[in-house]
Each structure stands twice: as structure tokens, then as C-alpha cells.
C-alpha positions in Angstrom: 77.8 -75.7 -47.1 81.6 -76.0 -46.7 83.3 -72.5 -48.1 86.1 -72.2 -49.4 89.4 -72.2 -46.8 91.1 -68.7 -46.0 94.5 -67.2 -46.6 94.2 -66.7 -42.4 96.9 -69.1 -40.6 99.0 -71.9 -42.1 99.0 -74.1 -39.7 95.3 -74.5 -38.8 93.3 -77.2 -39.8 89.8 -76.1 -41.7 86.8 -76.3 -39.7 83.2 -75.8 -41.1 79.6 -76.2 -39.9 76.6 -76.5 -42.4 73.2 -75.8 -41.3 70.4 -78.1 -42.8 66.7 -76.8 -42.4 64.7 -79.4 -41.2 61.3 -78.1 -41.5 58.5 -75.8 -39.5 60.8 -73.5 -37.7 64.0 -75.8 -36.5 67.2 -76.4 -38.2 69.8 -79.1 -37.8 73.3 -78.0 -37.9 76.4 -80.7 -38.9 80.0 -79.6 -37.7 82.7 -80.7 -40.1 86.1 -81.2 -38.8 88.8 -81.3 -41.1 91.0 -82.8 -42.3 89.6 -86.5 -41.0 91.6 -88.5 -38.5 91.4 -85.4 -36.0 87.7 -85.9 -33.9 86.3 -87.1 -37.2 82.5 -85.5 -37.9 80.0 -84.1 -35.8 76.0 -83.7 -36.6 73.9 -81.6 -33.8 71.5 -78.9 -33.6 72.0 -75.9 -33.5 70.0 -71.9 -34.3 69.0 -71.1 -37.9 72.4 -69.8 -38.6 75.6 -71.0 -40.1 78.8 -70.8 -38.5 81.8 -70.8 -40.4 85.4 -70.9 -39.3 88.5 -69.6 -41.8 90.6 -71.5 -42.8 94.3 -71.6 -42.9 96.6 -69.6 -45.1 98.3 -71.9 -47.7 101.8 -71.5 -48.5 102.5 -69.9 -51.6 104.5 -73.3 -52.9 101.2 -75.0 -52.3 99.4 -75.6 -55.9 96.2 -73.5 -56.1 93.6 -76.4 -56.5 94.6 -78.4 -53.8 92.3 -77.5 -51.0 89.1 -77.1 -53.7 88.7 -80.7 -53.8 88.3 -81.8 -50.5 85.7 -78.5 -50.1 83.6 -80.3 -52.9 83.6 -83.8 -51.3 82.6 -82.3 -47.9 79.9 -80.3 -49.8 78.4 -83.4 -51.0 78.2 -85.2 -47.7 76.7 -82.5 -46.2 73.7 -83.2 -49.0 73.5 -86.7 -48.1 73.2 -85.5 -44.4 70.7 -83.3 -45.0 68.8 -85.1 -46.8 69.1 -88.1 -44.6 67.7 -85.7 -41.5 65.0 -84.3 -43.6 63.3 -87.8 -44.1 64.2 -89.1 -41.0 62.2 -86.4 -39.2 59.2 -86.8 -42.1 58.9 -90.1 -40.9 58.7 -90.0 -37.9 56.0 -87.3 -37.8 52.6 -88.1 -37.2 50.8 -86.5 -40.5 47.5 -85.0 -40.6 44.3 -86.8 -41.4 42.6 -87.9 -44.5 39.6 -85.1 -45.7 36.4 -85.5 -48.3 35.9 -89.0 -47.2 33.3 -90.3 -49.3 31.3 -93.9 -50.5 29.2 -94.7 -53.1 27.7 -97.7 -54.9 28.2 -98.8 -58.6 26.5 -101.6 -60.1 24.6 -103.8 -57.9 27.5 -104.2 -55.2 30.7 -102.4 -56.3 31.6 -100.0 -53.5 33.6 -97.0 -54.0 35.8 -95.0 -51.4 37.5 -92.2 -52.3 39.0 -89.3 -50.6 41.6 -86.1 -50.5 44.9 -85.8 -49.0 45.4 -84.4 -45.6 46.0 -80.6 -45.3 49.2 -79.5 -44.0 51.3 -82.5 -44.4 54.8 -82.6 -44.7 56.2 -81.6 -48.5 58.8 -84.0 -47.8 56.7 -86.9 -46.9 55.7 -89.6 -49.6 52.2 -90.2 -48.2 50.4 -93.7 -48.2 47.5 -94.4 -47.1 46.5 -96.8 -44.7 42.7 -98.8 -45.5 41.3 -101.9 -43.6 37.8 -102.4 -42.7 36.1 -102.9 -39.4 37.1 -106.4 -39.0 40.5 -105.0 -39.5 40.5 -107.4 -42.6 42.0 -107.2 -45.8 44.3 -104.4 -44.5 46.3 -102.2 -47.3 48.9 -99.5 -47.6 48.7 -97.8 -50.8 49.4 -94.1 -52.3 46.3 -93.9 -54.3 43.3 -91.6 -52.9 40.3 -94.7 -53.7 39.7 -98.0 -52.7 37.1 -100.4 -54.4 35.4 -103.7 -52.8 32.7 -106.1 -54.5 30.4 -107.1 -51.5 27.2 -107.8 -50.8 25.1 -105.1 -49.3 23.1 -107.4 -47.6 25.0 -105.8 -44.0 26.9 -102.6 -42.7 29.7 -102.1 -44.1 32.6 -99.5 -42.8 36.1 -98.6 -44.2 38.7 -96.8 -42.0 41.9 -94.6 -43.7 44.5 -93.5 -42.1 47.8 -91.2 -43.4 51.3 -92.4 -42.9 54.7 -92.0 -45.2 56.0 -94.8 -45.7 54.9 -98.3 -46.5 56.0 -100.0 -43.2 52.8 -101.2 -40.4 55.1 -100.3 -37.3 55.0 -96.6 -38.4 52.5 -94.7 -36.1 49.3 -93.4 -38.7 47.3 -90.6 -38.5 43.6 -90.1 -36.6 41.7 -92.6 -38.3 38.5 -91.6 -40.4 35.6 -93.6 -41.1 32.7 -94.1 -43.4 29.6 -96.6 -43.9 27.3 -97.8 -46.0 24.0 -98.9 -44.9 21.9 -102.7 -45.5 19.2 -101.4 -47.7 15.7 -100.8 -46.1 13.4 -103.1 -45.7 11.9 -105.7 -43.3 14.7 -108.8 -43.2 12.5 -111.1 -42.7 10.9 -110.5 -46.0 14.2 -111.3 -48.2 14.8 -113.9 -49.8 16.4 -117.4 -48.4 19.2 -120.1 -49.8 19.9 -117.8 -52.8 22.0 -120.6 -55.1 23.6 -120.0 -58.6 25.4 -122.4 -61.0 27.0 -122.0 -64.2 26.0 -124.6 -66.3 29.2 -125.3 -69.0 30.0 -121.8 -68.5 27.6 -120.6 -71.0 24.5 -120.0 -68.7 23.7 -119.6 -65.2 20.4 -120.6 -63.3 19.6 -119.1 -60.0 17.3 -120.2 -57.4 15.6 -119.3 -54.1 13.3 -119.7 -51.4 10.8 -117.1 -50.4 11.1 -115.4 -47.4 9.0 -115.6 -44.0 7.0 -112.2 -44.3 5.8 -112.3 -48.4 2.7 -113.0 -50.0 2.4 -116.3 -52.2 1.6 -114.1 -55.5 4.5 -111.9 -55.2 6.4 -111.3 -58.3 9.9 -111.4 -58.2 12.4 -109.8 -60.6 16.6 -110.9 -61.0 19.1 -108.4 -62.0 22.6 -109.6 -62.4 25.9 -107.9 -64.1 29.4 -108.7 -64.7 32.3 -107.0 -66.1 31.7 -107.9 -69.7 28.2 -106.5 -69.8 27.7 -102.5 -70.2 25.3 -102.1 -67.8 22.7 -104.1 -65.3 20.4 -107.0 -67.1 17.1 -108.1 -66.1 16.3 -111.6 -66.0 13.5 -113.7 -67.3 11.5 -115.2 -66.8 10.7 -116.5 -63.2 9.5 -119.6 -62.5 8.9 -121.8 -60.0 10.1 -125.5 -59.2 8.2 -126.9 -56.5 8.7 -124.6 -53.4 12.4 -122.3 -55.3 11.6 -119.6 -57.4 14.2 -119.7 -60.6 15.7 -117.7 -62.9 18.2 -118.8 -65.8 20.4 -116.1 -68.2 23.0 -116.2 -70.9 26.8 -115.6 -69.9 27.8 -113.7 -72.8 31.1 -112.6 -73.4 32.7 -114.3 -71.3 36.0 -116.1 -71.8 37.3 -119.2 -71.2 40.7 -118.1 -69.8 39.8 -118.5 -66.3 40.4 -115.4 -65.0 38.6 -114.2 -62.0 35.0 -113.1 -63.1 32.4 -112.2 -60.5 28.5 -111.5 -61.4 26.8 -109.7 -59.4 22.9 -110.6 -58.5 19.8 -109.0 -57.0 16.8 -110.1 -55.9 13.5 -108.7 -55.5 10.0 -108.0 -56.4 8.3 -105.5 -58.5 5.9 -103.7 -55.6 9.4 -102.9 -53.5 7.9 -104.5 -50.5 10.0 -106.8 -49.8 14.3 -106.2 -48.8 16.4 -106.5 -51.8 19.2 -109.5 -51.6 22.3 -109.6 -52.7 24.7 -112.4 -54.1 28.3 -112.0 -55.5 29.1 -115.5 -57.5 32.2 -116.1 -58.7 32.7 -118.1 -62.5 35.0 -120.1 -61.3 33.1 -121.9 -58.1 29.6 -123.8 -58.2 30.2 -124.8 -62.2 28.8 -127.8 -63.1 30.2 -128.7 -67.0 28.5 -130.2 -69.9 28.3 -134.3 -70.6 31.2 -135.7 -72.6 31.0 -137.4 -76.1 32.7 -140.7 -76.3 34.4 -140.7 -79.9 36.3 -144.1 -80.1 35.0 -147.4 -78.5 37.7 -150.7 -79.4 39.1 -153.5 -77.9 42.6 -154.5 -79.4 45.0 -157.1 -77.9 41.9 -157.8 -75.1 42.6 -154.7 -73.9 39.8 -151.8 -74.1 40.3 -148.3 -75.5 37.6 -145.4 -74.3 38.2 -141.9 -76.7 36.1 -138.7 -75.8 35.7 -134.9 -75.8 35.4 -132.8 -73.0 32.6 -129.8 -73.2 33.5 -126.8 -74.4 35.1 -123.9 -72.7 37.1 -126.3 -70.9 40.5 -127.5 -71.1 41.2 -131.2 -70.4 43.9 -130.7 -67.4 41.2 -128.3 -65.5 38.7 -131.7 -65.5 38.6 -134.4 -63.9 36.9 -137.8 -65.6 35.1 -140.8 -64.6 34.0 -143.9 -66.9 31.8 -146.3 -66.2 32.3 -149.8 -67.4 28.8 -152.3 -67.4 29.9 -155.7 -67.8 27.3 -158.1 -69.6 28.4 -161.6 -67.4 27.6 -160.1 -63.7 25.8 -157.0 -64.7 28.0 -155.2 -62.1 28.9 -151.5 -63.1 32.7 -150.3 -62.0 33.9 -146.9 -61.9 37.3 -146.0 -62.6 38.7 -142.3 -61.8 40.9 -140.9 -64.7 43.9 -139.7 -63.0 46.4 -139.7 -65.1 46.2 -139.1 -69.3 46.3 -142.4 -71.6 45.7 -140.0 -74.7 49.5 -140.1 -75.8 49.1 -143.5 -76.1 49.8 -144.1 -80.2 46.5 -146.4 -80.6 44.1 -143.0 -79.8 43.6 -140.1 -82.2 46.5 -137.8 -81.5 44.6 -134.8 -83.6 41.7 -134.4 -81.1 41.8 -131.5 -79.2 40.2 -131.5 -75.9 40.2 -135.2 -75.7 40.1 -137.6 -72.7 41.4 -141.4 -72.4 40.9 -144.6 -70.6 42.2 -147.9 -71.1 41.1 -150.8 -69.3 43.1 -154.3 -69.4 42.0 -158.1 -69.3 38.7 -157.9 -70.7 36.9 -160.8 -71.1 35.7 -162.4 -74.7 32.3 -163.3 -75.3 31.2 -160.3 -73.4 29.8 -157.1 -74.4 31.1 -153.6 -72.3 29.0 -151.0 -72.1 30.4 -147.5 -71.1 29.6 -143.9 -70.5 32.2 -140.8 -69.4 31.5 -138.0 -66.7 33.6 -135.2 -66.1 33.8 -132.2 -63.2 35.9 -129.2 -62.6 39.3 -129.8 -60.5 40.7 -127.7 -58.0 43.4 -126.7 -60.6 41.2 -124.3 -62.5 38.0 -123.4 -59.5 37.4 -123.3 -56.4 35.4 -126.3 -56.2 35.1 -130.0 -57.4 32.1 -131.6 -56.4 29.7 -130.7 -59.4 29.6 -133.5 -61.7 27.9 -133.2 -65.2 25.6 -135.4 -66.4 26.9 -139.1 -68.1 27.7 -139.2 -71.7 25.5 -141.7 -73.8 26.3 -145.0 -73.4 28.3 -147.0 -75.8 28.6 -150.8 -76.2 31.1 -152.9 -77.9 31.8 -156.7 -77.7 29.8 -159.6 -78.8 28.1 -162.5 -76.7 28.0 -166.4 -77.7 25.0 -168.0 -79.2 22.6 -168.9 -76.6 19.8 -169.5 -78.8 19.4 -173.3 -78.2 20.0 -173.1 -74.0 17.0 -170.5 -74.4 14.9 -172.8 -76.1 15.7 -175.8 -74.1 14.7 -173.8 -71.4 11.4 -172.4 -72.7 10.1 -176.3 -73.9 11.5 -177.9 -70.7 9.5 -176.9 -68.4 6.0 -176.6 -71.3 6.7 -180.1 -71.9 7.0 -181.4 -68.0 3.8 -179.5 -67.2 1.9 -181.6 -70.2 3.0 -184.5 -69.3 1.7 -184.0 -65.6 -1.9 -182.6 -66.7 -1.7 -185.8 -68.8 -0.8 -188.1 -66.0 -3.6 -186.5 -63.5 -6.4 -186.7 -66.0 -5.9 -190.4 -67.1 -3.9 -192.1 -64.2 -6.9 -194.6 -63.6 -7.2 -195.6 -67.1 -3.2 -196.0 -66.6 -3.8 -198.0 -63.6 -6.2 -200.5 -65.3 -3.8 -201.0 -68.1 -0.7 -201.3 -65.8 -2.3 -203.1 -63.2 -5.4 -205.0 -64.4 -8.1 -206.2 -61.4 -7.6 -210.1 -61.1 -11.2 -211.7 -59.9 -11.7 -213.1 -56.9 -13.0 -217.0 -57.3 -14.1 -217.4 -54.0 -16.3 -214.3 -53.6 -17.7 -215.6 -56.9 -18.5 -219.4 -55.4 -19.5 -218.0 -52.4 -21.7 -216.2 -53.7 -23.1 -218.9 -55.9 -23.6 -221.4 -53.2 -24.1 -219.4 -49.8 -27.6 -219.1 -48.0 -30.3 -220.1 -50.3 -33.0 -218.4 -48.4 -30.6 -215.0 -49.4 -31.3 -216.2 -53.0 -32.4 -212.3 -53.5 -29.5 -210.7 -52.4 -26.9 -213.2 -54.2 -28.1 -212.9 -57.3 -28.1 -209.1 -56.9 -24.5 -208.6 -55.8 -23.3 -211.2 -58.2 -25.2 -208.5 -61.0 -23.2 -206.0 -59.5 -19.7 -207.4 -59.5 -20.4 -208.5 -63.2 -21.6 -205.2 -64.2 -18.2 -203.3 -62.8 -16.3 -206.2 -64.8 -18.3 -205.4 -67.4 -17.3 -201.9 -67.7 -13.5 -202.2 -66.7 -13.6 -204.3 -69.8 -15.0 -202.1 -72.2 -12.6 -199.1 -70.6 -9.9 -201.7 -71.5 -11.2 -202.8 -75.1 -12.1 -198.6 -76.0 -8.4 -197.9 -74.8 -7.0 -200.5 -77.2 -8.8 -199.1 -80.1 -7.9 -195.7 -79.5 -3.9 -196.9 -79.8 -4.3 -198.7 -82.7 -6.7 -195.7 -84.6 -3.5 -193.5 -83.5 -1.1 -195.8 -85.3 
């Protein structure tokens, strides 16, 4: 406080000293010199008391109000000063410790800390307090008296608070206290392994695992699962198996399609309780795999070719990412082509379609028919992931191929008409011989034979017989041959 001066001497300047209490038995005391320009001002500390000096007398001349004001300004420095000390030492101060440190679970794996403020702390201190867990990850400074975490309790989990006032690190915090929560019981080798979920189009989600090491073939499994939209914890069913993965698959219901960050919780494990329970904490916007497209418009125009579709639902066209598939009829060669950029402001495409993709592909070729089918997946722009693709969209095909009715028929009698002609040729090519190339008798075998050895008279007759027999028959071959052409005419 600065009092008021005194009526003591006139030529003395005033001189006062304030005493700020600065908490727990000590006091800070600020000397005031005055008026300023002299040694200026002065902040120590001093005993619990006050000193004052008087002040000097003023001339009676002097108007009455004159040395008031200065008194007030100085009085409201000394405030500012004194408050400025207070928090300066409340910072610096190392508080007490948090007490009633306690953890519990809600849900399946929401974990809830909560505790009281320290005893005995400084009223002038603005306390924060400090969380982090062992890892020292995920570190915060905060005033409220909880802290909440979704995590699996498949592990040991431990959070450490600490008391400071103010939210800067470098300030020294108070003894650190600690609390855990334990894995739940159970043999580890008995939980379950590769525990996978997908969202399907955002509208249901199938789990799957594998059983673990220390089970039974015949033991039944059950699937809880909850989310933020749900009331309380679901059950789901029913399990069933696909090949060596157990499965389960549930309805996400109210559920959004704004995107915002969703979790679902998920348990595992069976009815008996013999086996350790697992836990899974799936985000909706990773591991989603969307519905198939439906192509809408299919045209060429100006040989160029125009692709139209919608997207799935619960999806937004810039959070996808497209790929067509164009089969050309020539070659038979598919080619894919990534949709990177959107074609559907292009004025040939329906404008009024929401949730519509586009491709156009130039230089196709006529006489050729296109066939074509869409698939989409989520981009990094909306999840976490991109590597789910959904199923292709039917197929559509557009174009028209020329006539090739007469090569297919040439083809087809070609070859039916060759392979007659050579059964004909190997059945009757010594007929074909005769008539092409008919035998021309020998006359000197013949008179030979006539006039050779008489005493062989036996034998000459005999293979004269012979020759004329073989003549014989080559000309009724030749004669039956004839006939058969001219009964054919």
C-alpha cells in the first residue's frame, strides 16, 4: 500500500514500502522511491511488516489533490507487483501429488482413469495435470481430473499423473503416481490368432480367426462387439467356420457416412471360459472394402467411348478411387485404366447423377465390340488404407462386329471337302490308274510264248491262260467303270 503523504517536511521527497504476502509464512516487501528519476524502485524481502515513511509537508499554495494521484498510480503498481510475485513463487513450487488414483473398464476396452486433486496445494496455483503412459507415449497436460483410452486389454497397461501449474513440460511436476490394469486371466496360448475384420460397404462387418494352440476342435466360440452408436455390448451370430478361420458377420447400424472417427470394439471367446479372451479395436475407416459399381451409360460418339457409373453407397465419389476394364473383341487383350482425374463434367454424361463416376477412352476402333466393367476402392483421402478393392461391376458391351458368316463357312466346307476327296482318291486310285494309264500288251511275251519249247507245251499254254485271264478282268474293270459314268449322266 502507498498512504497518503504527510504534512511533516516540505522539502522531502515521499518514500513508501508495501509488503506483499507471498504465501506459507514469508512476505515480500517492495520499496517505492518517489518521485521517479531519484534511485527509481526497489522490490526485496523483507519481515511481515510494513514500513512507512511520512511524507513531506505541502505548502499551503499547493492545490489539495495534487499529491493523491500519484499515491493511486503507485498503489496500483504495487498490485501488479504483488501479484506478479505471488505467481512467480506458485510456479515455481513443486505441488503435492495426485490422491484417489483409480482405473476401471467400460465396454469391452474403454479404460477409465480418474483421480482427486493433491492436498495442500497452493490456492494460487492453476493446477494441470500431467498424464503419459509407460512408454512415455501419448504424453498430455490437462486440468481435468480423468483421462480415457480405447485399447486392447490383450497386455499390461499403466498410466502415470503427475501435478504441475502451468501448462509448460520444462516445469518440474510432482512425485509421480501410478496405476495398472491387468491382461485378463487365462492361458495365452489358448487365445485366439490373426483376428481380421472388414467392413464390407460400410454396412456390415465380418470377422475372422484362427484357433489357438492349446483349444479343443469342438470349442464354441462366441463374438461381442460395440461401438458408440450402440447402447450397450451385442452378441454376434452365428459362428461359422471356412476351412481352418472361424467367422462371424454383424450389421453396422447407425452408423453414418460422414467419416468421422468410429471405433468397434471386439471380443473373442468361448462359452466354457477356458480359453483367454482377445481383444480387437477396428477402426471404420481402415480395412473397408466397398460395394461393386453399376455402369449406367455405355456409348461411343465421335469414335470416342463414354463409360457412366455409380459408386456404392455410403461413399462419396472423391473418397474412391476407380478402375475400368476395357476387353477388346480383335486381340482379346483386357487393358486397365486408373481413373485419376473426373471426366463427369464433361457435357455428353448425365450431369444429374449423384455419386457418379466417368471414363472416356479415345480412338476406338469400328467393327469391334468393347466390353467393360468398373471397380472401385477407398483412397487415402477419406481411410487409412487403399488396397481393398470391391468386386467388378457386370460387364457391359457395346459395338458391333462385321459379317463373318461366309469366311466361317468357307472354312467349315474347306477342309470337309479336301478330306472327301482324299478318302475318294485312296479307295479308288487303281481303278484311276487303269483309266489314266491303261496296260499296253506285250507282243513278244505273247509270241514267245506261242512258239517257245514245245516239249513245255504244258506250261505255255497255262501262263498264256493266265495273262489272258488278268486281261480279261482289267477289261471288264474298264467296261463296268464306263457304265457307271454314263448311268450317272
Amino acid at each position: 500500500m502507498c498512504p497518503a503523504p504527510s504534512t511533516a517536511r516540505a522539502q522531502a521527497p515521499p518514500r513508501a514500502w508495501v509488503t506483499c504476502s507471498r504465501g506459507r509464512g514469508s512476505s515480500s516487501r517492495l520499496r517505492l522511491l518517489w518521485p521517479p528519476g531519484r534511485r527509481g524502485r526497489e522490490v526485496g524481502a523483507r519481515s511481515e511488516e510494513a514500513e512507512t515513511a511520512a511524507a513531506p509537508a505541502r505548502p499551503r499554495s499547493e492545490p489539495r489533490g495534487c499529491m493523491a494521484r500519484p499515491a493511486r498510480l503507485c498503489g496500483l503498481w504495487v498490485l501488479l507487483l504483488c501479484a506478479a510475485v505471488n505467481l512467480g513463487a506458485a510456479a515455481t513450487e513443486v505441488q503435492p501429488p495426485v490422491t484417489n488414483l483409480s482405473v476401471s473398464v467400460e465396454n469391452l476396452c474403454t479404460i477409465i482413469w480418474t483421480w482427486s486433486p493433491p492436498e495442500g496445494a497452493n490456492p494460487n496455483c492453476t493446477l494441470r495435470y500431467l498424464s503419459h503412459f509407460d512408454d512415455k507415449q501419448d504424453k498430455r497436460i490437462a486440468p481435468e481430473t480423468r483421462r480415457l483410452k480405447e485399447v486392447p486389454l490383450n497386455e499390461k497397461i499403466c498410466l502415470q499423473v503427475a501435478t504441475q501449474c502451468s501448462a509448460n513440460e520444462s516445469e518440474k511436476p510432482s512425485a509421480v503416481r501410478r496405476k495398472c490394469i491387468s491382461p485378463p486371466e487365462g492361458d495365452p496360448e489358448s487365445a485366439v490368432t490373426e483376428l481380421q475384420c472388414i467392413s464390407h460397404n460400410l454396412s456390415y462387418m465380418k470377422c475372422s480367426w484362427l484357433p489357438g494352440k492349446n483349444t479343443s476342435p469342438d470349442t464354441n466360440y462366441t463374438l461381442h462387439y460395440w461401438y458408440s452408436s450402440l447402447g450397450k455390448v451385442l452378441q454376434c451370430g452365428p459362428i461359422y467356420r471356412e476351412g481352418q478361420r472361424m467367422s462371424c458377420s454383424f450389421k453396422l447400424t447407425k452408423v453414418d457416412s460422414s467419416f468421422e472417427q468410429h471405433n468397434i470394439q471386439i471380443m473373442v471367446k468361448d462359452i466354457a471360459g477356458k480359453i483367454r479372451p482377445s481383444f480387437k479395436i477396428v477402426s471404420l475407416i481402415s480395412r473397408v472394402k466397398p460395394g461393386p459399381p453399376h455402369i449406367k451409360h455405355l456409348f461411343f460418339k465421335n469414335d470416342v467411348l463414354f463409360v457412366q457409373w455409380k459408386n456404392p453407397q455410403n461413399f462419396t465419389s472423391r473418397c474412391l478411387s476407380s478402375e475400368v476394364d476395357v476387353k477388346n473383341s480383335q486381340n482379346g487383350l483386357h487393358s486397365l485404366f486408373s481413373v485419376e482425374e473426373d471426366k463427369c463434367q464433361n457435357s455428353e454424361f448425365d450431369q444429374n447423377m449423384e455419386g457418379a463416376g466417368c471414363f472416356i477412352l479415345p480412338g476406338v476402333l469400328a467393327d469391334t465390340v468393347y466390353t467393360v466393367r468398373v471397380r472401385v476402392k477407398t483412397n487415402r483421402l477419406c481411410f487409412d488404407d487403399n488396397y481393398l478393392w470391391s468386386n467388378w461391376s457386370e460387364a457391359l458391351s457395346i459395338g458391333k462386329e462385321s459379317n463373318s458368316t461366309f469366311y466361317i463357312t468357307m472354312l467349315l466346307i474347306i477342309p470337309v471337302i479336301v478330306a472327301g476327296a482324299i478318302i475318294v482318291l485312296l479307295l479308288y486310285l487303281k481303278r484311276l490308274k487303269i483309266i489314266i494309264f491303261p496296260p499296253i500288251p506285250d507282243p513278244g511275251k505273247i509270241f514267245k510264248e506261242m512258239f517257245g519249247d514245245q516239249n513245255d507245251d504244258t506250261l505255255h499254254w497255262k501262263k498264256y491262260d493266265i495273262y489272258e485271264k488278268q486281261s480279261k478282268e482289267e477289261t471288264d474293270s474298264v467296261v463296268l467303270i464306263e457304265n457307271l459314268k454314263k448311268a450317272a449322266q
